[in-house]
C-alpha positions in Angstrom: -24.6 21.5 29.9 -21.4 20.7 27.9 -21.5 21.7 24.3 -19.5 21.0 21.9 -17.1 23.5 19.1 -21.1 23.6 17.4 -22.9 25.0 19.7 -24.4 21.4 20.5 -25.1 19.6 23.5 -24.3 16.4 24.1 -25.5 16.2 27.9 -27.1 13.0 29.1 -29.5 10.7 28.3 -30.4 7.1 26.8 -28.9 5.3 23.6 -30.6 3.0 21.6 -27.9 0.5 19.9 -28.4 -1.1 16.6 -29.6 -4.3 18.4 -32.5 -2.3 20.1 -31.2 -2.2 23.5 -30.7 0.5 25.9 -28.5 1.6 28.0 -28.2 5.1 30.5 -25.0 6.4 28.3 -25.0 8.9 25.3 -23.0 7.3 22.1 -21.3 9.9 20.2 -19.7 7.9 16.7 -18.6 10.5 14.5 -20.1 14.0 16.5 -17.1 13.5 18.8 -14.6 14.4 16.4 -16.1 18.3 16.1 -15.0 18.6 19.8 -11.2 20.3 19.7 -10.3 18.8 16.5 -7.1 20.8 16.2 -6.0 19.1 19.5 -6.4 15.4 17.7 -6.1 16.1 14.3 -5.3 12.4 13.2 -8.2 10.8 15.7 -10.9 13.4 14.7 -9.7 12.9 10.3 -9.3 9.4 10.7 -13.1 9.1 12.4 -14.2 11.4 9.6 -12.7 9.7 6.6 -14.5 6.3 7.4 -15.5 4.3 10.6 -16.9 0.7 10.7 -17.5 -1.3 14.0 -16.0 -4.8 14.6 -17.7 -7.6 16.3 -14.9 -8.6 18.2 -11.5 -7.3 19.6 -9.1 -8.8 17.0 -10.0 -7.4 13.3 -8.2 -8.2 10.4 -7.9 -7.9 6.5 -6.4 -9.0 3.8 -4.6 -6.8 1.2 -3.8 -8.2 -2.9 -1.6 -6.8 -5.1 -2.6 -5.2 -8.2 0.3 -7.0 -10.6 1.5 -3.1 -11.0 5.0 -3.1 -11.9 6.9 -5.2 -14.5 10.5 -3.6 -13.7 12.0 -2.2 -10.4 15.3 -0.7 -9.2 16.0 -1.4 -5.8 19.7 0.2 -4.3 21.2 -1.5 -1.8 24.0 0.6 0.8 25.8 -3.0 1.5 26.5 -6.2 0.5 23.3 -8.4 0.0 23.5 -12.0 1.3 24.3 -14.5 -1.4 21.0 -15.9 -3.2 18.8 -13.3 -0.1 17.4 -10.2 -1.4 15.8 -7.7 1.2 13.6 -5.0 -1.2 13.3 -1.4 0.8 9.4 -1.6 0.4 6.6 -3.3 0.1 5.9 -1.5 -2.9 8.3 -3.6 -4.9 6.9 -6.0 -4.2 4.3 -6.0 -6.9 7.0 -7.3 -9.1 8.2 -10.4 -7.4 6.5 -13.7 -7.8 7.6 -17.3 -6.9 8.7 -19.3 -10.3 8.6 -16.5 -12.3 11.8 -15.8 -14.3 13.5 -12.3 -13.8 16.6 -10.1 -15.9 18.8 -9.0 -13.4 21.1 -5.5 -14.5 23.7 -5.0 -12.2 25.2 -0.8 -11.9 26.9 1.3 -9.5 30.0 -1.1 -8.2 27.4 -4.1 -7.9 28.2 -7.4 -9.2 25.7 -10.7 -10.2 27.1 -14.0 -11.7 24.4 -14.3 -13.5 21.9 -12.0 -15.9 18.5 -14.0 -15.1 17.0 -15.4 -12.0 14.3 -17.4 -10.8 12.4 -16.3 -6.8 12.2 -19.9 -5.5 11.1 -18.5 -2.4 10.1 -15.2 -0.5 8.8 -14.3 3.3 7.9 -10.4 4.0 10.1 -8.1 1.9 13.1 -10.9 1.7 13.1 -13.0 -1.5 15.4 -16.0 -2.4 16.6 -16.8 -5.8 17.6 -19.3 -7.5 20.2 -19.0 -10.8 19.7 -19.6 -14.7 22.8 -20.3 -16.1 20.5 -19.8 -19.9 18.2 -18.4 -21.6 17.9 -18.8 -25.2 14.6 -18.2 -26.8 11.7 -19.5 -24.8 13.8 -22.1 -23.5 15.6 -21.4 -19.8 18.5 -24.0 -18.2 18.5 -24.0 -14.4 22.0 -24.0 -12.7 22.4 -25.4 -9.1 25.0 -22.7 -8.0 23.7 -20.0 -5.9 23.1 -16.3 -7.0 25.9 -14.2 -5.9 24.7 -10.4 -5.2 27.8 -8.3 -4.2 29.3 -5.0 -4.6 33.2 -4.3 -4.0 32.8 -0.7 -2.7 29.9 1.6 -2.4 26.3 1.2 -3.4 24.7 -1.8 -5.2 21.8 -1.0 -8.1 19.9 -3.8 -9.2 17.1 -3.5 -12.2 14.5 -6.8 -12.4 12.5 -6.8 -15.4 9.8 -10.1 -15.5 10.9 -12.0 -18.6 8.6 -14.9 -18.5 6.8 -17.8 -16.0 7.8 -21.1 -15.1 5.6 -21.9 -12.1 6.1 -25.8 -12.4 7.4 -27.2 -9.0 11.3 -27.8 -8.4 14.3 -27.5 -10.6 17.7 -29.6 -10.7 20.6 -28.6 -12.2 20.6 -28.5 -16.0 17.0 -29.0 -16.3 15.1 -27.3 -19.5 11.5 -25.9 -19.6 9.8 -24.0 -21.8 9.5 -20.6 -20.5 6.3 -18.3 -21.5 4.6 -14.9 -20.3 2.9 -11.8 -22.0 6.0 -11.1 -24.3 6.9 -14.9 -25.4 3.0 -15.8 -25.5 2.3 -19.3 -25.6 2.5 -22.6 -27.9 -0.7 -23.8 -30.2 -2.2 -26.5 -28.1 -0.3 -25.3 -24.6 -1.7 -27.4 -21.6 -2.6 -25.1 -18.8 -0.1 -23.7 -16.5 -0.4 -23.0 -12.7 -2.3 -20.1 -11.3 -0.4 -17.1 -9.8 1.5 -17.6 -6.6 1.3 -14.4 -5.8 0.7 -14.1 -1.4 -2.6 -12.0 -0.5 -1.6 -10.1 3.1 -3.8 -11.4 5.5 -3.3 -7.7 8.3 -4.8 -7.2 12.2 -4.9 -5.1 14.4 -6.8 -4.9 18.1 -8.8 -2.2 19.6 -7.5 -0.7 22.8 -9.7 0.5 25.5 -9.7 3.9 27.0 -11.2 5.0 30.2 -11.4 8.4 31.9 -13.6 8.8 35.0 -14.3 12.0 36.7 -16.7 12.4 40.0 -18.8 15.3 41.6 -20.5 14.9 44.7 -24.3 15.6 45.6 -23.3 18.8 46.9 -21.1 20.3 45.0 -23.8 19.1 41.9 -26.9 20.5 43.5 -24.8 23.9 44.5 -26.6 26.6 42.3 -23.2 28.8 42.1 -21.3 26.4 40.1 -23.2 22.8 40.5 -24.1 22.4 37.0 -21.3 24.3 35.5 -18.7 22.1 37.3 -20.6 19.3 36.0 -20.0 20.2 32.7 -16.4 21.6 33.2 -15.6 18.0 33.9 -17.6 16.2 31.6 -15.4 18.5 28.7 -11.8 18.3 30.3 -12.2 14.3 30.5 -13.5 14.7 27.1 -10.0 16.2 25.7 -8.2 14.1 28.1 -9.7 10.6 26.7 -8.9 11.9 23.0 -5.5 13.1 24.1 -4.6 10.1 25.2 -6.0 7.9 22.2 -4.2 10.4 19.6 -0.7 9.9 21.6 -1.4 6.5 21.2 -2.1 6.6 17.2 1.1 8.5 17.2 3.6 6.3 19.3 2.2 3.3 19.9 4.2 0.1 18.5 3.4 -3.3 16.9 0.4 -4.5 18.4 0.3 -6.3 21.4 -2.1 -8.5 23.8 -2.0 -10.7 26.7 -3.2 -13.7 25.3 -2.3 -16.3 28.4 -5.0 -13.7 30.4 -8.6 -14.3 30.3 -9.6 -10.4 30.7 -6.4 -9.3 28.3 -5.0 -5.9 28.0 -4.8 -5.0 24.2 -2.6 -2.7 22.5 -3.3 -1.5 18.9 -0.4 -0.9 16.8 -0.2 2.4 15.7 2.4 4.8 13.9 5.5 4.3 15.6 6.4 7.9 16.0 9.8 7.9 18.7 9.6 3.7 18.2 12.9 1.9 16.8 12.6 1.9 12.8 10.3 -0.8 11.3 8.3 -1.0 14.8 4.3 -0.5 14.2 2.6 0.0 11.1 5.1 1.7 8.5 7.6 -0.5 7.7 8.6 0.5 4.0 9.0 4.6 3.6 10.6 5.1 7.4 12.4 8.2 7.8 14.0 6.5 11.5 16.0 4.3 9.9 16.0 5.2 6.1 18.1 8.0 4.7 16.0 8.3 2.1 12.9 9.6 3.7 15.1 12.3 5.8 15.5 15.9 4.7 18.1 18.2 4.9 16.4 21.4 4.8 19.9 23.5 5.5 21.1 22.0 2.3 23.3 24.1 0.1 20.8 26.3 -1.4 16.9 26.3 -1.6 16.7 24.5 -4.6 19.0 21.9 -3.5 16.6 21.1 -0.5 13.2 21.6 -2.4 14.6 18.9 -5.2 15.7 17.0 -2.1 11.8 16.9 -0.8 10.6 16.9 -4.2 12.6 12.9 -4.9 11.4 12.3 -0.6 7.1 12.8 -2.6 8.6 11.0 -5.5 9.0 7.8 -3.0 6.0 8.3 -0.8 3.9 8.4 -3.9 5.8 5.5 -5.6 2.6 2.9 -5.2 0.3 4.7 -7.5 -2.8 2.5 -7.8 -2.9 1.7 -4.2 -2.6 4.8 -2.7 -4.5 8.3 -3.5 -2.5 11.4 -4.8 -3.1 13.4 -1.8 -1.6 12.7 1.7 -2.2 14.6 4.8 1.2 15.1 6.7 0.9 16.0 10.6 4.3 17.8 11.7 5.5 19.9 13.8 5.8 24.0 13.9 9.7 23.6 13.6 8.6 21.5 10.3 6.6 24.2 9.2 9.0 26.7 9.3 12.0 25.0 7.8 9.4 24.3 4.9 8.3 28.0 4.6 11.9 29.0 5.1 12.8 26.8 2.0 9.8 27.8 -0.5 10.5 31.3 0.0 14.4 31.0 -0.6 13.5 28.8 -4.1 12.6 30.1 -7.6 9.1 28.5 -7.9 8.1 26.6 -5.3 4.3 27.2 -4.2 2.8 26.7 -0.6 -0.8 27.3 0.2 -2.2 27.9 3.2 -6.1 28.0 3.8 -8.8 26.0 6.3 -9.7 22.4 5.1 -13.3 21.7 4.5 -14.9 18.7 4.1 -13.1 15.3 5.9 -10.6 18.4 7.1 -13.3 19.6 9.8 -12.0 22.8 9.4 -8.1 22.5 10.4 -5.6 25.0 9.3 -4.0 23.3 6.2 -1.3 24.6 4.3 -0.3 22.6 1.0 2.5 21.9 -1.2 1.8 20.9 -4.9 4.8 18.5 -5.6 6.1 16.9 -9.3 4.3 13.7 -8.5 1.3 14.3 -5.8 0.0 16.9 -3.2 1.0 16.9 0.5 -1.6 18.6 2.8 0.3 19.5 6.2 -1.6 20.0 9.0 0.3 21.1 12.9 0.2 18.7 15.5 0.7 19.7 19.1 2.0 16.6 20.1 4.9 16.4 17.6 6.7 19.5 19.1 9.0 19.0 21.9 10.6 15.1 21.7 9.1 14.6 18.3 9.6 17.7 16.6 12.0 16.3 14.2 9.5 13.7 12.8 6.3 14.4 10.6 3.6 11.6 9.5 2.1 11.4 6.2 -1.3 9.5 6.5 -3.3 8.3 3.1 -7.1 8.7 4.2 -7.9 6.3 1.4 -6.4 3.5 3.2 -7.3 4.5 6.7 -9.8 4.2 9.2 -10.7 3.8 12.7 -12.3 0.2 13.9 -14.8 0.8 16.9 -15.4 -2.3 18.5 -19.4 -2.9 18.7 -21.3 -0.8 21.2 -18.1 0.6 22.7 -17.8 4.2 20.5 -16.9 7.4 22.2 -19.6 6.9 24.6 -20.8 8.7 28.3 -21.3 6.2 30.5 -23.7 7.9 33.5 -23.7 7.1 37.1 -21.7 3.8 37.0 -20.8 3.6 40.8 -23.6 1.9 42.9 -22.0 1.7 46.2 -23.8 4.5 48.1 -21.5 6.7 47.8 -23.0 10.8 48.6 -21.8 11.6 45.0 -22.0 10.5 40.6 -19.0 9.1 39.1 -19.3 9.1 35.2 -16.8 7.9 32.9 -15.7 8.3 29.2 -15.1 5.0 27.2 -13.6 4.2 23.9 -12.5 1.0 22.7 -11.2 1.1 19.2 -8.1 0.6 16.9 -6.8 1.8 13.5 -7.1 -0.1 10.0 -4.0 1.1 8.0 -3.6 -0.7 4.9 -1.0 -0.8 2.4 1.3 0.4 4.7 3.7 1.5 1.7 1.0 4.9 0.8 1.8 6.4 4.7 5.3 7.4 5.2 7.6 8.8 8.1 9.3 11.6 7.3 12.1 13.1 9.6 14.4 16.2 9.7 18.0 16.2 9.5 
């Protein structure tokens, strides 16, 4: 009988489902993830953190904002497109509302022909905006030209601060309107204004399905020397092999993906993107493959140089304060784990702890690093060494969790071939897919 890390069995037998029926396989849910949790460390925390079924394939949710900032810096390495705006993350987002009015600052070799704007417009992370040739008390004049964002050599910084809301419908040139907000307050007998524009994020995601078969025959099962033992030899290895192959696909899987002109589909969940082009599955704002900012330089000139290097990487993984929690789990790699020792013990004050996780950490080795802003637990992943070594994931469990479609858990499905064949075939079965929300709390982090 196969047991599991526990001591438990989980050999066969019947399940009863939630709608009373039932059927010859053994559901598992959340016992699964005690067996080898150090070989699927992000399957076995995110099954532990928080699980909820889904009726059908195709889940979604939809995300708000939490009207967080009121000013943001945003650096940009090139020249902006005239009027176009592409913020880094979705984090700045929380500023940026259409017909709100906005104070743009212009450093570093940047240049704006204008010092206020108005967002007419914005899709994803790219806003439009139009220009404001005035303000002068509560009163703003709109300009036709466009809004000219440039810089003549190196790196354009823009501040925004919200000044006030308009959020009356279009503007021609040389127009007036009384402009009001939280600083400006409004006029003694005001008429209503219009509600907030502001977009809610409606998110999906699909659950994938995973298979692993395995066979013994009547003899070989019935042997006394190794029948039963052989049994449950397989029953374990297809086990590991079924979670191996969901965790790789946490790990590297792209943007979602299903065949939607088929009437039995194949559906792909999107998952981290580890190895994928930058921007391709579920991270799109703090991504160390394509953003220098989230890539350390451990060999930096001294220790301090490269802790204070990590220390401003936490700084922007942490940026989205309300959203996310203050503690991230980060999966890397051994050769991650030693350029991060190697640096803490070369520094002044720099503390790393090291010590087996309890609760939603089902007991994994976890060694963690207090930064200036938040705390980063890092935990070794087997499959990040080799190819992948460079990269490490940093997962918020507060905005994470796996989506099992109904009735199709981890789950032993017994005896599943009828065709008279001298022999039992059995077969693991998952079909689920990850909820990540507010994609801007989970970063990708990569060495240099």
């Amino acid at each position: 009988m196969a047991t599991d890390a526990y001591g438990k069995d989980y050999g066969s037998g019947l399940a009863q489902f939630t709608d009373g029926s039932t059927k010859h396989v053994l559901e598992l849910g959340k016992k699964v993830h005690y067996f080898n949790p150090s070989a699927t460390p992000l399957f076995t925390l995110l099954g532990r953190v928080g699980k909820r079924s889904t009726p059908v394939p195709k889940f979604e949710w939809m995300e708000d904002e939490q009207f967080l900032k009121r000013s943001t810096k945003v650096t940009w390495a090139s020249d902006p497109a005239p009027s176009k705006l592409s913020m880094n993350r979705q984090a700045q987002m929380e500023l940026i509302e259409i017909g709100n009015i906005y104070k743009v600052t212009v450093s570093a070799s940047g240049t704006c022909n204008t010092d206020y704007i108005i967002v007419e417009a914005h899709d994803g992370l790219e806003i439009t905006c139009g220009m404001i040739s005035d303000v002068t008390g509560n009163v703003a004049t709109y300009d036709a030209t466009a809004v000219n964002f440039g810089n003549a050599t190196g790196a354009a910084v823009l501040e925004f601060e919200g000044t006030a809301d308009y959020k009356a419908g279009s503007a021609s040139a040389g127009d007036k309107w009384t402009i009001h907000g939280a600083s400006q307050g409004y006029k003694e007998g005001a008429d209503l204004q219009g509600m907030s524009s502001k977009k809610v994020r409606r998110l999906a995601n699909y659950t994938q399905i995973f298979r692993e078969p395995y066979q013994i025959t009547r003899t070989a099962k019935v042997s006394k020397q190794y029948g039963e033992q052989e049994y449950a030899r397989l029953q374990a290895r297809k086990l590991t092999q079924m979670k191996g192959n969901i965790e790789w696909a946490l790990l590297t899987n792209g943007n979602a993906d299903a065949d939607a002109a088929e009437e039995a589909p194949r559906r792909r969940f999107a998952g981290f993107g580890i190895g994928q082009a930058a921007g391709v599955g579920v991270v799109k704002s703090n991504d160390g493959r394509g953003d220098a900012a989230f890539q350390w330089d451990s060999d930096n000139a001294s220790a301090t140089v490269a802790i204070n290097e990590l220390d401003g990487i936490i700084g922007d993984i942490f940026q989205d304060q309300l959203s996310g929690s203050m503690t991230k789990t980060v999966f890397c790699s051994n050769k991650w784990m030693k350029e991060l020792v190697k640096v803490v013990r070369s520094s002044a004050g720099a503390q790393f702890e090291a010590g087996m996780g309890k609760d939603i950490k089902a007991g994994l080795r976890v060694s963690s690093y207090m930064g200036p802003i938040g705390q980063l637990d890092f935990v070794q992943h087997p499959y990040l060494n080799g190819a992948h070594e460079d990269y490490a994931l940093a997962v918020d469990f507060g905005n994470a969790e796996m989506r099992a479609l109904s009735q199709s858990d981890v789950q032993l499905r017994k005896d599943i071939v009828k065709n008279g064949q001298d022999g039992v075939t059995d077969e693991w079965l998952y079909e689920g897919g990850p909820e990540v929300r507010n994609e801007q709390t989970h970063a990708i982090l990569k060495l240099v």
